[in-house]
DOFITI-734312 format. One record per residue: residue number from 1; x, y negated, z of N, C-alpha, C in turn. Coordinates in steps of 0.05 Angstrom, whole numbers. Each point is the difference from the previous one (the first is absolute). Example, Ala and Ser with C-alpha at 12.3 -4.5 7.8 and 13.67 -1.06 7.14 Angstrom:
- 1 / 264 / 114 / 156 / -18 / -24 / 0 / 18 / -24 / 0 $
- 2 / -7 / -21 / -14 / 16 / -24 / 1 / -15 / -22 / 14 $
//
This chain:
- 1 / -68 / 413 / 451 / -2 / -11 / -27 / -21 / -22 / -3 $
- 2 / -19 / -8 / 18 / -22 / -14 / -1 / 5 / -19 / -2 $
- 3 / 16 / 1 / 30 / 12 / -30 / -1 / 17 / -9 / -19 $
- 4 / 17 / 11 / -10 / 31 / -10 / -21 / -17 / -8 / -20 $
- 5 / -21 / 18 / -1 / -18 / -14 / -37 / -17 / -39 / 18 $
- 6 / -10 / 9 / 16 / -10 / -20 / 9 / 15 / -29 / -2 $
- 7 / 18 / 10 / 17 / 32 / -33 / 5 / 19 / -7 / -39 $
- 8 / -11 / 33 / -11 / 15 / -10 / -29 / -21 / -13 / -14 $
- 9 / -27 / 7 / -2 / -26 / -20 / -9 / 7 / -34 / 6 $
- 10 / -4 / 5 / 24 / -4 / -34 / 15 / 30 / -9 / -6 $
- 11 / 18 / -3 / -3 / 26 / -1 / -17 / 2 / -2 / -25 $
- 12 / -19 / 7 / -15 / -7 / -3 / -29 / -19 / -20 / 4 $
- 13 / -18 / -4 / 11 / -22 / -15 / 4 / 3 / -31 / 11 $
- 14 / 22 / 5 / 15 / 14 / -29 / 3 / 10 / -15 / -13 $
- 15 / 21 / 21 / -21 / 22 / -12 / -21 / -24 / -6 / -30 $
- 16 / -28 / 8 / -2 / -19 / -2 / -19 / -8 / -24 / 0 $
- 17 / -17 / -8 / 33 / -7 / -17 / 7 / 11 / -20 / -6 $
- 18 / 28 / -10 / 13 / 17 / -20 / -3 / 3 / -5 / -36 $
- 19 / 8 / 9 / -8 / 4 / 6 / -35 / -33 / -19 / -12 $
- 20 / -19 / 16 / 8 / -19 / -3 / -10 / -5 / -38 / 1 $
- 21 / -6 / 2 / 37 / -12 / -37 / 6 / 22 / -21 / -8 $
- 22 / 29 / 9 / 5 / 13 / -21 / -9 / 8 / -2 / -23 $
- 23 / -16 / 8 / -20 / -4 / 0 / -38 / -22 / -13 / 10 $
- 24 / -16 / -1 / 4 / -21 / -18 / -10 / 7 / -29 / -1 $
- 25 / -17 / -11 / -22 / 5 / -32 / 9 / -17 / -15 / 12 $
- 26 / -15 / 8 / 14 / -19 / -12 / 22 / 24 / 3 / 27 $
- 27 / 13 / 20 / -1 / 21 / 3 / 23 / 23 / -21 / -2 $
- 28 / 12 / 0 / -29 / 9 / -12 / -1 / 7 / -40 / 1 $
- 29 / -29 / -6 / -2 / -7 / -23 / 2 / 3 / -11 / 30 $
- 30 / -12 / 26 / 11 / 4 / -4 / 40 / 28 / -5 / 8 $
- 31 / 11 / 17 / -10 / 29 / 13 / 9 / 24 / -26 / -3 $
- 32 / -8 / -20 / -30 / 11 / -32 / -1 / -3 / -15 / 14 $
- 33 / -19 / 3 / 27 / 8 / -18 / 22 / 6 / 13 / 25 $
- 34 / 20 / 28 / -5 / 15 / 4 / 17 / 36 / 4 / -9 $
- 35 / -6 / 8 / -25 / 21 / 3 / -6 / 5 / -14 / -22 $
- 36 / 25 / -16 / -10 / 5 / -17 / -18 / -9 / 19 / -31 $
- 37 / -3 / -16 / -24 / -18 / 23 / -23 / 29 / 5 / -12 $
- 38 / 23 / -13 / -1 / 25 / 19 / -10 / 13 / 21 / 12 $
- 39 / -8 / 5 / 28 / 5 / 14 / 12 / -27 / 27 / -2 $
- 40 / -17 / -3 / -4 / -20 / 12 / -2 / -5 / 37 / -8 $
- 41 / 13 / 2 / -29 / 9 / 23 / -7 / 29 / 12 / 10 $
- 42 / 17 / -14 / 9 / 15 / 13 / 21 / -6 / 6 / 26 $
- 43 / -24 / -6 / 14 / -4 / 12 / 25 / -23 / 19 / -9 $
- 44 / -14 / 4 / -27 / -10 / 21 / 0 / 10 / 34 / 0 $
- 45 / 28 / -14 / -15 / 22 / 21 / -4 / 16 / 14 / 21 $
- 46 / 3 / -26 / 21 / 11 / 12 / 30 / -17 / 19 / 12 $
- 47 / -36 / -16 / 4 / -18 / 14 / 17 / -6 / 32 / -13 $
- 48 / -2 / 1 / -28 / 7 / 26 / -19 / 21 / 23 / 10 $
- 49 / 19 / -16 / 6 / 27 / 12 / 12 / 8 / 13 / 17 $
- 50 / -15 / -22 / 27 / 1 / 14 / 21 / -23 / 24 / 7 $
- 51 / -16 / -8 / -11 / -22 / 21 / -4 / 8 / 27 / -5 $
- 52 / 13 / -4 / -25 / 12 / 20 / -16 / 19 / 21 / 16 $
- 53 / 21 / -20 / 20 / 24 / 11 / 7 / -25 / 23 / 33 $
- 54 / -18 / -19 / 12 / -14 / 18 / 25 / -14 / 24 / -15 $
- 55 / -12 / 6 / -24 / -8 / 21 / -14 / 22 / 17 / 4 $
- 56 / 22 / -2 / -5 / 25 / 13 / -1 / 6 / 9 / 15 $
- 57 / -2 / -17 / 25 / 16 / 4 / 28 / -20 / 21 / 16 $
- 58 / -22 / -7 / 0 / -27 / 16 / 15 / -13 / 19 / -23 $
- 59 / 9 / 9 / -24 / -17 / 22 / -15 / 9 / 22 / 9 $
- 60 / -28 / 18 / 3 / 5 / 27 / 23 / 4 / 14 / -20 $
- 61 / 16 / 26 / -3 / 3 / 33 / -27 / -36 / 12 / 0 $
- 62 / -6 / 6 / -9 / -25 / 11 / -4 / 7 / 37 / -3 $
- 63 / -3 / 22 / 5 / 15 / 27 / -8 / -17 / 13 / -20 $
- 64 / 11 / 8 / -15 / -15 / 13 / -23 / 3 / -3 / -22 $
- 65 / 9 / 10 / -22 / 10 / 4 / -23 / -26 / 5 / -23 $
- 66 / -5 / -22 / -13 / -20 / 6 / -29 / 16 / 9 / -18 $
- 67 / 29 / -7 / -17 / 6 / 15 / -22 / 34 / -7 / 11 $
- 68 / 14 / 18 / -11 / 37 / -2 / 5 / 9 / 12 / -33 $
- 69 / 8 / -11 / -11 / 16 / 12 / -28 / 32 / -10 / 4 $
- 70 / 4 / 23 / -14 / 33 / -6 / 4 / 12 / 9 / -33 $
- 71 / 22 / -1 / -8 / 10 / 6 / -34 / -2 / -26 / -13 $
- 72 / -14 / 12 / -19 / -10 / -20 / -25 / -16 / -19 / 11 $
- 73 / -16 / 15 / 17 / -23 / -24 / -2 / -3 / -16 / 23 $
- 74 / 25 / 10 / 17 / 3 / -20 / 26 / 11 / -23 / -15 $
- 75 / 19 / 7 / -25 / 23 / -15 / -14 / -20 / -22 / -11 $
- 76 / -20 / 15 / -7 / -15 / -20 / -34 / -24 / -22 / 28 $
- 77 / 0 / 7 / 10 / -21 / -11 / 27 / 23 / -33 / 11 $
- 78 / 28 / 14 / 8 / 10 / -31 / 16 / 7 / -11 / -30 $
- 79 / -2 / 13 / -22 / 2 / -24 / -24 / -27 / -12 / -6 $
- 80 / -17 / 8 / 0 / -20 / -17 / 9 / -11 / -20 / 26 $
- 81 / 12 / 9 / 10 / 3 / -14 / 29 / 12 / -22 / -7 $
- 82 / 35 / 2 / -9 / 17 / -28 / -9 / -12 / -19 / -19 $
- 83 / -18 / 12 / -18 / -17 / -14 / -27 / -10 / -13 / 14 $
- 84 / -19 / 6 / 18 / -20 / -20 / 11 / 9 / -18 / 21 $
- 85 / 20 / 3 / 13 / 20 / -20 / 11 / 10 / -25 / -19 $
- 86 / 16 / 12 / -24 / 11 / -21 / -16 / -21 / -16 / -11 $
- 87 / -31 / 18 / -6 / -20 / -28 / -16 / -11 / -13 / 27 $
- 88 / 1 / 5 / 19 / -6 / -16 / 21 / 24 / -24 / -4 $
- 89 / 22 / 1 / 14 / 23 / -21 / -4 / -1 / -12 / -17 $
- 90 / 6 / 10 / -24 / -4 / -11 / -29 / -24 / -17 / -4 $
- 91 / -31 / 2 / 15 / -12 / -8 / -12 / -2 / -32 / 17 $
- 92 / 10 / 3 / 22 / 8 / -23 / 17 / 15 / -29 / -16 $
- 93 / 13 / 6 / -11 / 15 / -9 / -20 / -11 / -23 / -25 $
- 94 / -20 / 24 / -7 / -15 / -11 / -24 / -15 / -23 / 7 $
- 95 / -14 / 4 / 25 / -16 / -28 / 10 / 6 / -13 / 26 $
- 96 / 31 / -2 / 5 / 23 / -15 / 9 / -3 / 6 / 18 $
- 97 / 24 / 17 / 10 / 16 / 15 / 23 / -5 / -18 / 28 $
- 98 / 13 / -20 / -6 / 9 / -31 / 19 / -26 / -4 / 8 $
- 99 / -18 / -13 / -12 / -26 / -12 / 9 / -20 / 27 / 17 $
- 100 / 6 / 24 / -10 / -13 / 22 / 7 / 11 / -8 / 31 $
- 101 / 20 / 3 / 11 / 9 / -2 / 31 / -4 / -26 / 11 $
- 102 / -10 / -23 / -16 / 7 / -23 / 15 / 17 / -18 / -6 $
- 103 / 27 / 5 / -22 / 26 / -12 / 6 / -9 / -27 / -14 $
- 104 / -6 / 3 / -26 / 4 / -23 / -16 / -23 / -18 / 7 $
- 105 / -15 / 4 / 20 / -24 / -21 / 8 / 12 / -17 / 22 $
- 106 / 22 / 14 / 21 / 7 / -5 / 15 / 25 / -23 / -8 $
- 107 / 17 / 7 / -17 / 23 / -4 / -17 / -1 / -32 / -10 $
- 108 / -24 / 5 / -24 / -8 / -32 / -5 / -14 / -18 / 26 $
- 109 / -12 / 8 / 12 / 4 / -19 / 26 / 16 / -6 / 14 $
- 110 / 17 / 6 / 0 / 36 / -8 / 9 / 8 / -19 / -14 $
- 111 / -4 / -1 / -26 / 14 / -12 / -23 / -31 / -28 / -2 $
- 112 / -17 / 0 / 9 / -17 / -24 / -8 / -21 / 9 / -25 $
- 113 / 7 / 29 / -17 / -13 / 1 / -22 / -29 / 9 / 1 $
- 114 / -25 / -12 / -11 / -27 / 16 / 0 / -1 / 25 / -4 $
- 115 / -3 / 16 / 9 / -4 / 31 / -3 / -30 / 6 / -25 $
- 116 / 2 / 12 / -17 / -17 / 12 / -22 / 6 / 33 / -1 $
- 117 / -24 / 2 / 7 / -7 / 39 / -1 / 14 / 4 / -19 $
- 118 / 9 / 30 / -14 / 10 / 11 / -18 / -18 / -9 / -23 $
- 119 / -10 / 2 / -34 / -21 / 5 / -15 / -8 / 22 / -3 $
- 120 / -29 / -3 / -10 / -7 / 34 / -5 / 11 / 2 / -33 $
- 121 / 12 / 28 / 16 / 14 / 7 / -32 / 3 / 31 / -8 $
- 122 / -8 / 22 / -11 / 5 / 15 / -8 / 19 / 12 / -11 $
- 123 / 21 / 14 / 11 / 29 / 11 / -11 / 4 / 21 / 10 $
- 124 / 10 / 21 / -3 / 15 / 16 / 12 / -21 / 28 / 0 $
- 125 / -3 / 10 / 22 / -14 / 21 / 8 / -23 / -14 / 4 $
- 126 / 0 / -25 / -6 / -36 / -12 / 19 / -15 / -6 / -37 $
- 127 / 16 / 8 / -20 / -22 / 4 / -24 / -5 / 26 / -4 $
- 128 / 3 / 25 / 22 / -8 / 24 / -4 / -22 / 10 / 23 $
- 129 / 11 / -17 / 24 / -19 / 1 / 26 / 2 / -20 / 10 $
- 130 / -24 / -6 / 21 / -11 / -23 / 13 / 20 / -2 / 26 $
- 131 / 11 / 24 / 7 / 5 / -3 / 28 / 19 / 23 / -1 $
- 132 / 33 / -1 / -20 / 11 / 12 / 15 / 18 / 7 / 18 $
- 133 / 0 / -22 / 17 / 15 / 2 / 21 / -16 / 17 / 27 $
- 134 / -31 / 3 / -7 / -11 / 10 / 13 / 7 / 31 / -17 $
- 135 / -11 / 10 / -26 / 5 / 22 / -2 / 20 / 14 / 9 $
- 136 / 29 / -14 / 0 / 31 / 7 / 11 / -5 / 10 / 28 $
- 137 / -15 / -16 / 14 / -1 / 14 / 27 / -18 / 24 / 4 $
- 138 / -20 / 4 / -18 / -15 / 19 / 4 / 14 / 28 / -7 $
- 139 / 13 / 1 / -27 / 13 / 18 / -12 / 17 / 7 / 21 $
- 140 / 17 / -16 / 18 / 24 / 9 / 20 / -7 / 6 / 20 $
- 141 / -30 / -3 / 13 / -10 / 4 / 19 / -7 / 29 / -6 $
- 142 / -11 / 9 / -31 / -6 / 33 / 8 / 20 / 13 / -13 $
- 143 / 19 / -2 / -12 / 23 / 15 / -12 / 16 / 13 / 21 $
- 144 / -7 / 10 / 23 / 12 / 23 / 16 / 6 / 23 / -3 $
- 145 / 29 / 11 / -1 / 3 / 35 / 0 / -11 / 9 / 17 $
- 146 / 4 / -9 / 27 / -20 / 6 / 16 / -18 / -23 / 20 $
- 147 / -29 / 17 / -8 / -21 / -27 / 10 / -10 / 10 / 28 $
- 148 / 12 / -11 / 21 / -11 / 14 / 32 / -35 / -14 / -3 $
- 149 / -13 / 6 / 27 / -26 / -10 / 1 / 3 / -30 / 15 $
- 150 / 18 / 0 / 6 / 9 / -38 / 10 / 8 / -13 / -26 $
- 151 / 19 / 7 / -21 / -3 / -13 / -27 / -19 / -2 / -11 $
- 152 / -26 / 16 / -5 / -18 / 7 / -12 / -12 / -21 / 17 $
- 153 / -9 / -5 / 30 / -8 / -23 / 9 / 6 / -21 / -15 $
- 154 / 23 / -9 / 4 / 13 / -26 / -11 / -4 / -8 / -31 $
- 155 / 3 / 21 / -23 / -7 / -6 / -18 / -27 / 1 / -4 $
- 156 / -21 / 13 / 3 / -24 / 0 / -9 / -13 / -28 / 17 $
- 157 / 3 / -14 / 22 / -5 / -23 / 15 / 15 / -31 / -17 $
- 158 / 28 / 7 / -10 / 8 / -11 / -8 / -11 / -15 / -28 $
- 159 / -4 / 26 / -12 / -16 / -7 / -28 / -29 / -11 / 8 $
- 160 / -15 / 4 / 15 / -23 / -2 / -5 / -2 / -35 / 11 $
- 161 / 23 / -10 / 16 / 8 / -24 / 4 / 6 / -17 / -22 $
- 162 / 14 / 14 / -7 / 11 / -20 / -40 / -27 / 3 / -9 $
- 163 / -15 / 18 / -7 / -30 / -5 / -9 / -14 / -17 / 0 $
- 164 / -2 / -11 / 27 / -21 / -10 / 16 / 25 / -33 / -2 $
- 165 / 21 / -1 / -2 / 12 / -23 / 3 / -1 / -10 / -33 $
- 166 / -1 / 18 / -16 / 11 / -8 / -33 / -41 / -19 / -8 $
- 167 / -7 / 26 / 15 / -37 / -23 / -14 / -5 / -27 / 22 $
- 168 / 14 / -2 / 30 / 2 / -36 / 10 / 10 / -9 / -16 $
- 169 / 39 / 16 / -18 / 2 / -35 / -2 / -3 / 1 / -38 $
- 170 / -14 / 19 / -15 / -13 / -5 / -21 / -20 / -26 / 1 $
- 171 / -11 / 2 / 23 / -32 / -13 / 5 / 16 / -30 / 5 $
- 172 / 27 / -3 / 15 / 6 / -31 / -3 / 19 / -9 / -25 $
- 173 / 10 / 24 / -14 / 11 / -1 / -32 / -22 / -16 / -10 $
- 174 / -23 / 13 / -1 / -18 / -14 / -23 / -14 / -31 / 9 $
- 175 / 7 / 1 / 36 / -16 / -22 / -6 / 21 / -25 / 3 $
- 176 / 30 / 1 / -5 / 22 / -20 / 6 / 2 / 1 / -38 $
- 177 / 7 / 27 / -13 / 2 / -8 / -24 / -18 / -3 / -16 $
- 178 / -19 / 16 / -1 / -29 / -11 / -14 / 1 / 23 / -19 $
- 179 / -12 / -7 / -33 / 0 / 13 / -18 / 24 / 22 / -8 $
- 180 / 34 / -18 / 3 / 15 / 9 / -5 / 9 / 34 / 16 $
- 181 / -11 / -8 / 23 / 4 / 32 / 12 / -21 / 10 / -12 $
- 182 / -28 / -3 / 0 / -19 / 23 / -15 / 3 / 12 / -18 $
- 183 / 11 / -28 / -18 / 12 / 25 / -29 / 21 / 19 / 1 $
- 184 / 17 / -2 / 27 / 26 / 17 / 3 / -10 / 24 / 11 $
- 185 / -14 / -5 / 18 / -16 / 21 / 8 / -19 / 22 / -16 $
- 186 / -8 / -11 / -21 / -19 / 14 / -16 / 18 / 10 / -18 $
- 187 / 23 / -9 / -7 / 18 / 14 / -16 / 25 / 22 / 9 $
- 188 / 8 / -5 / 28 / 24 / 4 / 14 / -13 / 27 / 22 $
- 189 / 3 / 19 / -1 / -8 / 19 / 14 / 13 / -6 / 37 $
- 190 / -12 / 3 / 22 / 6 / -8 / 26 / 27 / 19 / 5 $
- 191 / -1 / 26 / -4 / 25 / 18 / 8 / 9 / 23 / -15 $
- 192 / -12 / 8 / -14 / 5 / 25 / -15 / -5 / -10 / -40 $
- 193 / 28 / -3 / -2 / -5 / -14 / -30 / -3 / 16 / -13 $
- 194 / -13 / -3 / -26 / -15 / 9 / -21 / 17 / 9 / -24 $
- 195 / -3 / 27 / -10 / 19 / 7 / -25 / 8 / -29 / -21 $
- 196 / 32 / -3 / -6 / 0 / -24 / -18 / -18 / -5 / -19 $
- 197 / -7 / 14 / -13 / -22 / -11 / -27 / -20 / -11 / 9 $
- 198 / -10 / 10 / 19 / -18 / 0 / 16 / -3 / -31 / 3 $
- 199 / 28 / -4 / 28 / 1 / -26 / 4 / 4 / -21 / -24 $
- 200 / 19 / 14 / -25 / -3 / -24 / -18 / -29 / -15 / -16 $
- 201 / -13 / 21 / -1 / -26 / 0 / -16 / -18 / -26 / 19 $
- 202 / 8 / 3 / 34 / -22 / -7 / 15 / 12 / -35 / -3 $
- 203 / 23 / 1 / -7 / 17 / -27 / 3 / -12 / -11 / -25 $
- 204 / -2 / 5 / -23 / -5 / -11 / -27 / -26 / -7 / 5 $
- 205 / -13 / 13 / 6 / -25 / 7 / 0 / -15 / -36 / 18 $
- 206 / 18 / 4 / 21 / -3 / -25 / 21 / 7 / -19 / -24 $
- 207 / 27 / -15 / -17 / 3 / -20 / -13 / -23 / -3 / -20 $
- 208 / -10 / 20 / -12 / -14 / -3 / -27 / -26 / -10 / 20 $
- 209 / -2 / 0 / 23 / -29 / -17 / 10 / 7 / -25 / -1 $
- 210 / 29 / -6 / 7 / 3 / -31 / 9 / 15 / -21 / -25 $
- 211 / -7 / 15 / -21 / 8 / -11 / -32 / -29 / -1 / -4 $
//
């Protein structure tokens, strides 16, 4: 078992790493005189990929069982499981599917057109949370009927990765958009949104400063 936890760490630790340096934009700045910049977010998505697919190929079983429910609450568990799948997908969407993989950066350089980032815009699930396409994965990562001690690896490493990835690229949110993310931030909870009144009160509350 030493080993399987060991080779599944450094397998997480790879697919972290990669994730992590090629988000930065100091990486990114390097990375434009190797690779064309419309091409740029599509080979982050490949190197993601393949990463992704050797995690898969080389993750060892870990033996050992933390919790197994079966009935109801195996039932009410993979519906939470699917929830946090669909606001993942879904939330892809909201701040454009296409550009998320690469396509439409790649697309208008075919066509001759200047490429322009998405805008920052608030809609959807992103005026209740900061990040949830990150929450979607966390929620599906522990919604198991049954959680062996190799899932329990994977999710608890996993999460503590979105953690540690959501405050890098906060720290280049604020300093590409400026004020406009601080105030989203100070109003928009990171992952776990806030009873509605709650959030409505905190939203008013934000306009009546900027009147």
């Amino acid at each position: 078992m030493p080993l399987a936890v060991a080779i599944d760490v450094l397998l997480l630790v790879l697919f972290a790493v990669q994730h992590t340096v090629m988000a930065r934009p100091w990486f990114k700045r390097r990375w434009a005189s190797v690779v064309p910049a419309p091409a740029e977010r599509a080979t982050f998505v490949l190197c993601a990929s393949l990463l992704l697919a050797l995690l898969f190929w080389l993750w060892r079983p870990v033996r050992g069982t933390v919790w197994s429910l079966s009935g109801p609450g195996a039932g009410v568990l993979l519906a939470v499981y699917a929830a946090g799948w669909a606001v993942t997908v879904s939330s892809t969407f909201l701040i454009s599917h296409v550009d998320l993989f690469g396509l439409r950066q790649a697309y208008l350089h075919a066509r001759g057109v200047r490429y322009r980032p998405p805008p920052f815009t608030e809609r959807g699930l992103y005026r209740r949370i900061r990040h949830p396409l990150m929450a979607g994965f966390v929620v599906a990562f522990w919604s198991a009927p049954t959680m062996t001690i190799g899932h329990l690896l994977f999710a608890a490493t996993a999460t503590g990765y979105i953690l540690v990835g959501i405050a890098l690229e906060e720290r280049d949110l604020k300093l590409s958009l400026g004020q406009a993310y601080t105030s989203y931030q100070a109003r928009v909870p990171a992952l776990i949104p806030r009873p509605s009144g709650r959030a409505q009160r905190s939203t008013e509350g934000e306009r009546e400063k900027t009147i």
